[in-house]
C-alpha positions in Angstrom: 148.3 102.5 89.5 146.2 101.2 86.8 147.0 99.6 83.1 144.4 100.5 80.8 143.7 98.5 77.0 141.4 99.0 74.4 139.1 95.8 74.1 140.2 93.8 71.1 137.5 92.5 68.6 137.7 88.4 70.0 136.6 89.8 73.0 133.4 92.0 72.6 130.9 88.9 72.5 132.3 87.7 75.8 132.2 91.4 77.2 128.7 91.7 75.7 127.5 88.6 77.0 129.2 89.4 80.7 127.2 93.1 80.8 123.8 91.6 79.4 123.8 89.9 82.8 123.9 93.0 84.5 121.4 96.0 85.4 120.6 97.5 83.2 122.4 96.5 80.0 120.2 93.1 80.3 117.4 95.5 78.9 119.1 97.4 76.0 118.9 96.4 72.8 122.4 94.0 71.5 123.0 97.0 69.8 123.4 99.3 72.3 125.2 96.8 74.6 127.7 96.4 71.8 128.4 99.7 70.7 129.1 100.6 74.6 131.6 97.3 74.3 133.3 99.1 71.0 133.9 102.3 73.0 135.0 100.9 76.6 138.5 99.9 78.0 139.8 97.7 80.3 141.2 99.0 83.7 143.3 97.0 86.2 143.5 98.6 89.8 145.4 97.0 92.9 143.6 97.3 96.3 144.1 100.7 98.0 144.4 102.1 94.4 142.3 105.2 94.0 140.7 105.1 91.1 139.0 108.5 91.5 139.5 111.6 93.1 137.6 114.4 94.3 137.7 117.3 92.5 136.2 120.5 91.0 136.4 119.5 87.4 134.2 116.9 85.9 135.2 113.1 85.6 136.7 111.8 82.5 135.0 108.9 82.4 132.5 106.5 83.7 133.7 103.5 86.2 131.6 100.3 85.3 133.0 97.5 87.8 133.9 94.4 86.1 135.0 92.5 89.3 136.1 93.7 92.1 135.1 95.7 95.0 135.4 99.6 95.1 134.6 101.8 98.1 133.7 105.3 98.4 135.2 107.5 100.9 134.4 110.9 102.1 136.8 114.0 102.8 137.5 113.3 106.4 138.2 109.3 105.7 135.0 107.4 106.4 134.0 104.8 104.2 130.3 105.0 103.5 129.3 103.0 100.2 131.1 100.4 98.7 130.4 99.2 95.1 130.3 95.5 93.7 130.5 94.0 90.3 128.3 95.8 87.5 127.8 98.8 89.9 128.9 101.9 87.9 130.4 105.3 89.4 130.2 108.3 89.1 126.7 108.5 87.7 125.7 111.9 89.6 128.7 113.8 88.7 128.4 113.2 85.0 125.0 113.6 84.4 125.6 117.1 86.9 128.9 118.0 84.9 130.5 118.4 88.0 133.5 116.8 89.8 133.3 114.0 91.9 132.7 114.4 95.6 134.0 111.4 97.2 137.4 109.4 96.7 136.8 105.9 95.0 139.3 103.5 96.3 139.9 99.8 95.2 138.9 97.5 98.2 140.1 94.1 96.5 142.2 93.8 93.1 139.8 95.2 90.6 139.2 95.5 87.1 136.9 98.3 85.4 135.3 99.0 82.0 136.1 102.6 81.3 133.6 104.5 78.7 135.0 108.2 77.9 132.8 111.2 79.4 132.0 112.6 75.8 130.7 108.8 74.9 129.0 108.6 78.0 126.3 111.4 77.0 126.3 109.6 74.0 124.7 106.5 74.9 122.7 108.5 76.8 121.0 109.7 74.2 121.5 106.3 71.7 119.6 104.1 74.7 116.2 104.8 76.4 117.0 102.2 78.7 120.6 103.4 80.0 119.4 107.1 80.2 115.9 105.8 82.1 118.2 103.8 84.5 120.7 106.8 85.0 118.6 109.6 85.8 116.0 107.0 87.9 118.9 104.7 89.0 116.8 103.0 92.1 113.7 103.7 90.6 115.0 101.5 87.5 116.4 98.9 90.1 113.0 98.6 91.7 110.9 98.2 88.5 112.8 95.4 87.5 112.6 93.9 91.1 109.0 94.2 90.8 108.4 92.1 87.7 110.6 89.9 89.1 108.5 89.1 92.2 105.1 89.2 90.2 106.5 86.5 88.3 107.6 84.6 91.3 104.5 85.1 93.8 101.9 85.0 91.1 101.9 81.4 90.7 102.7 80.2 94.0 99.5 81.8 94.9 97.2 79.4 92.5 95.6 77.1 95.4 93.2 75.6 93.2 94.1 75.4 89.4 92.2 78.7 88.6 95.6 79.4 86.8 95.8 75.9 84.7 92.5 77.1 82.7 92.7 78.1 79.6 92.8 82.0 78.2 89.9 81.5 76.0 87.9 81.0 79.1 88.5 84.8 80.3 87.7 85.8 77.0 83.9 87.6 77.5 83.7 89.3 74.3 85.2 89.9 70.3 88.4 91.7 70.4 88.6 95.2 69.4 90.8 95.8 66.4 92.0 97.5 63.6 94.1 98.0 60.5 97.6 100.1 60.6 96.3 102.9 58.4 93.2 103.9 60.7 93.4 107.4 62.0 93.7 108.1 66.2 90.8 109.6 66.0 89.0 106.4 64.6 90.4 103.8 66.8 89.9 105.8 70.3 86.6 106.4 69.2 85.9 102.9 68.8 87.8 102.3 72.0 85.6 104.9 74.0 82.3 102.7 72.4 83.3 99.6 73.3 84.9 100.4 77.0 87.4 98.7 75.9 91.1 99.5 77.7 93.0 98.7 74.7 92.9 97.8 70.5 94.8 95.7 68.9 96.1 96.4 65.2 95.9 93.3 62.7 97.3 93.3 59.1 95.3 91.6 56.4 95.4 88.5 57.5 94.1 89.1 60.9 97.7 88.8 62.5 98.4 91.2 65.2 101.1 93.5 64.4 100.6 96.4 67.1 98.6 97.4 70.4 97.6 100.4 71.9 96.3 100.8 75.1 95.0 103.8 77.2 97.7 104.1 79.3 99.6 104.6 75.5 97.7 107.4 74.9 98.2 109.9 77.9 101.9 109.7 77.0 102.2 108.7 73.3 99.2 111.2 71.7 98.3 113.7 74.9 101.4 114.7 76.5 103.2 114.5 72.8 100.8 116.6 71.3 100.1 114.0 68.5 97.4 115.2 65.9 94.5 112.6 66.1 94.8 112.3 61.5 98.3 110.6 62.5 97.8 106.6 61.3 98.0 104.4 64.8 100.7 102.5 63.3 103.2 105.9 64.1 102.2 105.5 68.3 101.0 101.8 68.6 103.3 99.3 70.5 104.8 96.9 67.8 105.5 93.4 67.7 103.3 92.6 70.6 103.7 90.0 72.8 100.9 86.8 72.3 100.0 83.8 73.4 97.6 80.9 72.0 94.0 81.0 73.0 94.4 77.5 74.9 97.5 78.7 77.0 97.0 78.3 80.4 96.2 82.0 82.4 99.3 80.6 84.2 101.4 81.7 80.8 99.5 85.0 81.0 100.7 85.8 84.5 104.2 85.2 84.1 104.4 87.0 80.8 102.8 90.3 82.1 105.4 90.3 85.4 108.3 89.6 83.1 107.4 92.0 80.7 105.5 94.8 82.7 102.4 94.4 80.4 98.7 94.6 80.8 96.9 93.6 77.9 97.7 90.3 75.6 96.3 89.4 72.3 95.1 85.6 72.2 95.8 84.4 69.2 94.7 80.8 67.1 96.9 79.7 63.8 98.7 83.2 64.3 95.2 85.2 64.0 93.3 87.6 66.8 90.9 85.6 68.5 90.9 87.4 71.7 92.6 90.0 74.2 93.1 89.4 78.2 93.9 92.1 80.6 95.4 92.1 84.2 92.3 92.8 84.9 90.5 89.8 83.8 93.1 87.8 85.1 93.3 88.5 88.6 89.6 88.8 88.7 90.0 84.9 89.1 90.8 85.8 93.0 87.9 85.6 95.1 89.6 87.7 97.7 88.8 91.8 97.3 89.6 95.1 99.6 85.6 95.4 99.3 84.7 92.0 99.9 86.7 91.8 102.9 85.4 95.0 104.0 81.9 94.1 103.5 81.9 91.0 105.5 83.7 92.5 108.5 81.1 95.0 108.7 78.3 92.6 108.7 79.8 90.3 111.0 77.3 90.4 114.5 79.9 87.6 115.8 83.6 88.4 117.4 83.9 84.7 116.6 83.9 84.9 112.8 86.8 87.5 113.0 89.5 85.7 113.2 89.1 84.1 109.5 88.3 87.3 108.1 91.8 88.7 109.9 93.5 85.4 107.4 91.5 86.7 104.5 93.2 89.8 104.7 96.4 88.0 104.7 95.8 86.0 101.9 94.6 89.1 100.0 98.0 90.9 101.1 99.4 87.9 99.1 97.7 88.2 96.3 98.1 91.9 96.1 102.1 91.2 96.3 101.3 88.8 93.0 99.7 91.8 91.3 103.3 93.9 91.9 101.2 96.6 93.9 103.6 99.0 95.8 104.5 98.8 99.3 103.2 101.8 99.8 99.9 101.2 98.9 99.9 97.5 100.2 100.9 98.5 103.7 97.9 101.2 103.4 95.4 98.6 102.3 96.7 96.3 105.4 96.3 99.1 107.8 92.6 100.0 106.5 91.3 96.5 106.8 93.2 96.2 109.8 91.6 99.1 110.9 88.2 98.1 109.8 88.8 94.5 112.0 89.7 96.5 115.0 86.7 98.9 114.5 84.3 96.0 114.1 85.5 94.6 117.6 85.4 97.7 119.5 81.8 98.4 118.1 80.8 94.8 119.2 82.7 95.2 122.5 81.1 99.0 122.9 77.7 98.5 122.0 76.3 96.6 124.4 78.5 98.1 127.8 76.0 100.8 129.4 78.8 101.8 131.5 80.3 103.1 128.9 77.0 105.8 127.7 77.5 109.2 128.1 81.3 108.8 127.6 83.5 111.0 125.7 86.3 108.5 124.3 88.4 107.4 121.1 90.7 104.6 120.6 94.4 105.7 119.3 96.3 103.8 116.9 99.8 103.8 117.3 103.3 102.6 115.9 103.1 100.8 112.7 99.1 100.8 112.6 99.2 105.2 113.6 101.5 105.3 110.6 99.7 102.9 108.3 102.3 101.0 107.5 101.5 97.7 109.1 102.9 94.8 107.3 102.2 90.9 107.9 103.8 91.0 110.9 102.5 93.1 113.5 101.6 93.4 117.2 99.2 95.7 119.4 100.4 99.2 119.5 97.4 101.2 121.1 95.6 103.8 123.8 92.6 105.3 124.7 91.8 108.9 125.2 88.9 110.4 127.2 87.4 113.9 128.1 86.6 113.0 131.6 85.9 110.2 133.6 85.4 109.2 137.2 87.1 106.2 138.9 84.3 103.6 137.9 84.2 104.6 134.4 88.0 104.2 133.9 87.7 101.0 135.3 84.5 100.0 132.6 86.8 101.6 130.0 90.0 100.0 131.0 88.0 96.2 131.5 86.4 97.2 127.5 89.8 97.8 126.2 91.1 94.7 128.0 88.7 92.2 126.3 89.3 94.6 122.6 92.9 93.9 123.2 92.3 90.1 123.7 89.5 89.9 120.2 92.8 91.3 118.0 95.0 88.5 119.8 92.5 86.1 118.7 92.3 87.7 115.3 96.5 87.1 115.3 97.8 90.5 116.5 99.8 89.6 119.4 99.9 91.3 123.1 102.4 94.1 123.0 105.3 92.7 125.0 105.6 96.3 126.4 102.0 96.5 127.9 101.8 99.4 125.4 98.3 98.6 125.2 94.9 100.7 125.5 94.0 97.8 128.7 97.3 99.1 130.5 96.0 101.9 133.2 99.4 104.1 132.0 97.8 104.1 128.4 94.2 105.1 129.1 94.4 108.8 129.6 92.2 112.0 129.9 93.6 115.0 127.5 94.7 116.6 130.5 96.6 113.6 131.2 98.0 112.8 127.9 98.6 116.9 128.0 100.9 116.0 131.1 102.6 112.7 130.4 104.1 114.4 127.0 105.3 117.5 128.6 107.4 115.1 130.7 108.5 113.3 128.2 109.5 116.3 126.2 110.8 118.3 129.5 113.4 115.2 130.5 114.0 113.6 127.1 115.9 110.9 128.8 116.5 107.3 126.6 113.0 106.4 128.4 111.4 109.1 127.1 112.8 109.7 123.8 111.9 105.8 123.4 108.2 106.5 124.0 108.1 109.8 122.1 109.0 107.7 118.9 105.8 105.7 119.5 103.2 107.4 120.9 103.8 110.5 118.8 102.5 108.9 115.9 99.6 108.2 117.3 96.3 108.1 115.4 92.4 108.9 116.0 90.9 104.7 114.7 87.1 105.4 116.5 85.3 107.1 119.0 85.7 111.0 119.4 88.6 111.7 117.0 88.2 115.4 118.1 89.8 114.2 121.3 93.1 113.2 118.9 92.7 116.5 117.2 93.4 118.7 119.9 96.0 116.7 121.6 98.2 116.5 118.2 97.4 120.1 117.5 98.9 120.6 121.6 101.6 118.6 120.7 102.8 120.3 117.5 102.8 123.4 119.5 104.7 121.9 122.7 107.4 120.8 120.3 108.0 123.3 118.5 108.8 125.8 121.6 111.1 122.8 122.6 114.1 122.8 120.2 115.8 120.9 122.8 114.1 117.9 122.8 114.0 117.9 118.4 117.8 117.9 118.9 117.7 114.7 121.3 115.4 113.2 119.3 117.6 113.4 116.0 120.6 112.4 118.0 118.6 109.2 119.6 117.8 108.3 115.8 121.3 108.7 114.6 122.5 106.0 117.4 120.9 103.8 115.1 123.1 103.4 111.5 121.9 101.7 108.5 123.8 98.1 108.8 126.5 98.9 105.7 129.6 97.1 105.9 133.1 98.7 104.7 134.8 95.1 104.6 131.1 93.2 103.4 128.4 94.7 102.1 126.1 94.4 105.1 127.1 94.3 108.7 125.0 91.3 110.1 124.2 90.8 113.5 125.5 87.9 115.8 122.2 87.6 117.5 122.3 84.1 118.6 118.2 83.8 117.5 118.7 85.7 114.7 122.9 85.2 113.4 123.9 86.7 110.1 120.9 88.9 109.2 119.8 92.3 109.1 116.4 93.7 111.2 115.0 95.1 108.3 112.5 97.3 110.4 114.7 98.9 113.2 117.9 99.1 111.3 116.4 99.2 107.7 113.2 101.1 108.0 113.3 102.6 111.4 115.8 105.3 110.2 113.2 106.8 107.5 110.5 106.6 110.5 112.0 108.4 112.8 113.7 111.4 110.5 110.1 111.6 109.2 109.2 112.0 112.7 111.4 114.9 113.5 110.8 116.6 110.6 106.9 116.6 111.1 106.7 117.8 114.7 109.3 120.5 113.7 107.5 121.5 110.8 103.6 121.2 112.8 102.1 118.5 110.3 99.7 116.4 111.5 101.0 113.3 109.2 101.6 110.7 110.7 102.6 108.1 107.7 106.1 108.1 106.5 106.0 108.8 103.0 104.0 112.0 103.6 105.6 113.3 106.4 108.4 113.1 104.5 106.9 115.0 101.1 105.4 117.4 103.7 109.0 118.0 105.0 110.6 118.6 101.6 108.4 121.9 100.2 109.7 123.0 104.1 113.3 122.1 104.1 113.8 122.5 100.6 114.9 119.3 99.9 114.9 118.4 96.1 112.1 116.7 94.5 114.7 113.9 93.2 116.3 113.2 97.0 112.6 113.0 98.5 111.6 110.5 95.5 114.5 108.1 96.1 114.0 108.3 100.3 110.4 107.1 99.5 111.2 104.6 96.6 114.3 103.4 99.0 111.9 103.3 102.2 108.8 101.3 100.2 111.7 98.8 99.0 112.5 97.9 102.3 108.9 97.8 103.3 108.7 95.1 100.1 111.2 93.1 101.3 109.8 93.0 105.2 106.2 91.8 103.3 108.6 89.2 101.1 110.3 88.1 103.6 107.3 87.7 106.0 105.2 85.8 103.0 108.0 83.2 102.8 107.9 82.6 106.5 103.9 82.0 106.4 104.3 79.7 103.5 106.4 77.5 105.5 104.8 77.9 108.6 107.2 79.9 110.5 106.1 82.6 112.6 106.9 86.1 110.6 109.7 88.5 111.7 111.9 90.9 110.1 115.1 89.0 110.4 116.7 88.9 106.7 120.0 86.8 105.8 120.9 89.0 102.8 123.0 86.1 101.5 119.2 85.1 100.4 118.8 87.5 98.0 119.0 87.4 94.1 122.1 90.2 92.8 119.5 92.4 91.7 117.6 92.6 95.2 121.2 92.8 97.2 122.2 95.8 95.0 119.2 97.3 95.7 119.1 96.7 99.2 122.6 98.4 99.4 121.4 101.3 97.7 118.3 101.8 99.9 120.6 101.5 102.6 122.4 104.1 101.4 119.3 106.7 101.3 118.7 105.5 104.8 122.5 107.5 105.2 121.3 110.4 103.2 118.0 110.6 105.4 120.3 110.6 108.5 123.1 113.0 107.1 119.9 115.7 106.3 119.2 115.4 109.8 122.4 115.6 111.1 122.8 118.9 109.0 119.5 120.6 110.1 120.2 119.9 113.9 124.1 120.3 113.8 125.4 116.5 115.2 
């Protein structure tokens, strides 16, 4: 039962001011906010009111929570989402025009704005903002998350004042601009000259009034088809953000996380003295993928490995300042990771005779195989061989022992398992590796199912990768005449559910280490890993990272370009928050894990977590569906 009132005028300010705290009316324009605040009611609901119902027609209206908790329950009962303050409902069915597929109960007293279905698609098409955040809802979330974190890393990272200098400093040569009137044509041509990335309009008086930059121009003049006669004024950026040429590069860092931008005019008494990019900013760092790269690769001594193994942790840091993905950091982690681990082996190789004449390559496996280690990481690894007699499996086993004990050194940890290339169970011929999987894949027992989930991502790091070639192009073919074991693999991996609570938002653990937090890799990640498992070896691909096994499956399974994007954007969020998380601990000293409190979250972080959590459900109800549990 609900009683439903149409907002009187001495209240819109307060209902303004109460939305503008919330995703994503705190980026619309007042305007917009306040026409949405002229056309919405207020709803009261009592716990275990239902405030929507399935059905075949489409809903009358959109549900935005004022306060309150509202859960959403499926045909057969089960409560799978639940829905906090400034969450809004049904999003999918409106913008689909079709009715509402799950029933949306009150979980606590509740009160809801209601805006009418009709003035819905209105403000759809009066705010860029609202219709960005409604078609890309955690695509939205995570862009704002992003600046967010820029803003809050970058300075944290500033060990040595390079941030209290002034902008001027960065500044190498005379700003590019030019009046509102000059043709497209003109002003890229005099961008193109100058190499510049970006040109800032001035009026008369010199004062910046506009900016375009090359990233401008692919969607504003390309993609739109805009004539290059048309003035720059009619695509250029207005009102651009500035700061004073003696600002400290501090000011500039924060201002380009908060306000996603990459080029700022400098200005002195309010004219163009200047223009600093992202670029010229984070050159500052001494740290690069390529400097890094280059030293491990000249380093003769294991000794000096260990500092370069905290350079690319410091780097990791500095990339999280920068806002770079997760996807891509976790790929730049892996490959210097990668390059470390090659360097040793080399060093360790090299200089062992007993080792000439061998056919061999070292396998990466787990997080490394799937290149998506993060800062905290331990030895997941195994060696392959065409042939050997005893003597040489003992030289290659006493080589792999002292590699194992150089990335130790270097800070990845012995593998608590012994699933390590030194163990005698994880240095194999083919034929062997041939043998040990058929067993695995003949008994599928929890053992087995267990080490299917790591070894089968393995990946060729150095030596022969021809020997990894053939045995994942043997194992794509054993799997896929073994349906069986596909089905007891996707029943293992739907054992483990995503941690969402129908009382609390999360269900925490009462791990006496670890009480009240989530395990953001086995019970946040760990379900896209292991559906993107499944669906590789039962489509044959020879991916072994997430994200593109996953992209791989979709063309395959048909899955909709729009469900695949939010898996991946929902995935690389929780990979963020493990490389957060993991950051914090480092800064303080503490030894990294994957043990999140969610109670230390900001709002927007929490309601995005829940929502990843929620693809992490979709991933696992796809799978259910394709192998019938």
């Amino acid at each position: 039962m609900s009683n439903t009132l149409p907002l009187a005028n001495s209240l819109h300010r307060a209902t303004l001011d109460a939305l503008r705290r919330q995703t994503p009316f705190a980026a619309m324009t007042e305007d917009e906010v306040l026409w949405l605040v002229q056309h919405v009611s207020v709803a009261y609901y009592a716990r275990d009111a239902v405030l929507l119902e399935p059905s075949d027609a489409p809903p009358e209206a959109l549900f935005i929570i004022k306060q309150g908790t509202v859960s959403g329950v499926t045909a057969d009962g089960q409560t799978v989402f639940q829905l906090a303050t400034g969450e809004m409902f049904p999003l999918g069915a409106l913008l689909a025009g079709r009715g509402a597929a799950n029933r949306y109960v009150a979980a606590s007293d509740t009160f809801c704005y209601l805006l009418p279905a009709a003035d819905f698609q209105t403000l759809l098409a009066r705010s860029a903002e609202f219709h960005d955040f409604c078609t890309r809802r955690i695509a939205s979330l995570l862009e704002e998350s992003q600046r967010a974190v820029q803003a809050e890393y970058a300075l944290a990272l500033d060990d040595d004042n390079r941030f209290a200098r002034a902008l001027a400093s960065l500044v190498q040569r005379a700003p590019l601009s030019t009046l509102a009137g000059t043709p497209l044509a003109e002003a890229l041509g005099a961008m193109e000259a100058a190499r510049v990335g970006s040109v800032v309009v001035i009026d008369e008086a010199a004062q910046p009034v506009g900016i375009l930059t090359l990233k401008d121009v692919l969607a504003r003049v390309t993609l739109a088809g805009v004539p290059l006669t048309t003035p720059i004024s009619d695509v250029m950026t207005p009102h651009p953000a500035t700061l004073p040429a003696d600002a400290p590069v501090a000011d500039a860092l924060v201002l380009m996380a908060r306000q996603g931008i990459h080029h700022i005019p400098l200005v002195r008494d309010g004219r163009l003295v200047g223009v600093v990019s992202e670029k010229d900013v984070f050159a500052l760092r001494r740290l690069s993928v390529e400097g890094i790269t280059a030293a491990i690769m000249r380093s003769d001594n294991p000794e000096r490995l260990p500092a370069l193994a905290h350079d690319i942790g410091d780097l990791a840091h500095s990339l999280l300042a920068q806002g770079m993905d997760a996807e891509n950091l976790t790929a730049i982690i892996s490959s210097l990771n990668d390059r470390l681990t090659e360097r040793i082996i080399a060093l360790e190789s090299e200089t062992d005779v007993a080792l000439i004449g061998l056919r061999w390559c070292w396998l990466a496996l787990g997080s490394e195989g799937r290149l998506e280690q993060t800062l905290a990481t331990d030895q997941d690894n195994a060696l392959i061989f065409a042939a050997a007699d005893d003597a040489q499996r003992d030289a290659l086993r006493a080589f792999a022992l002292r590699v194992n004990h150089r990335l130790d050194a270097c800070g990845f940890p012995l593998c608590k398992g012994g699933i390590m290339a030194s163990n005698p169970k994880w240095c194999l011929s083919l034929a062997d590796w041939q043998q040990q999987f058929t067993q695995w894949i003949d008994h599928g027992s929890p053992e087995s199912l267990l080490h299917a989930s790591i070894f089968f991502d393995f990946r060729a790091l150095t030596g022969d990768a021809t020997l990894a070639l053939d045995l994942r192009a043997w194992l794509n073919r054993a799997a896929q005449k073994n349906p069986r074991f596909l089905h007891q693999m996707a029943g293992n991996a739907l054992r483990n559910r995503p941690p969402l609570g129908v009382v609390r938002d999360f269900v925490l653990t009462d791990d006496t280490a670890h009480p009240n937090t989530i395990d953001l890799k086995l019970n946040g990640a760990t379900p896209f890993v292991d559906a993107a498992r499944i669906f590789a070896l039962a489509a044959g691909s020879t991916q072994t990272n997430t994200a593109k096994r996953l992209r791989e499956a979709a063309h395959a399974l048909h899955i909709p370009d729009t469900e695949l994007a939010d898996w991946n954007r929902a995935f690389h969020f929780l990979q963020l928050l493990r490389l957060r998380h993991q950051h914090g601990q480092q800064r303080v000293g503490t030894p990294p894990d994957n043990h999140l409190n969610p109670d230390t979250l900001n709002p927007l972080d929490r309601r995005i977590l829940k929502e990843a959590l929620r693809q992490a459900r979709k991933v696992q109800a796809r799978l259910a569906m394709d192998y019938k549990l």
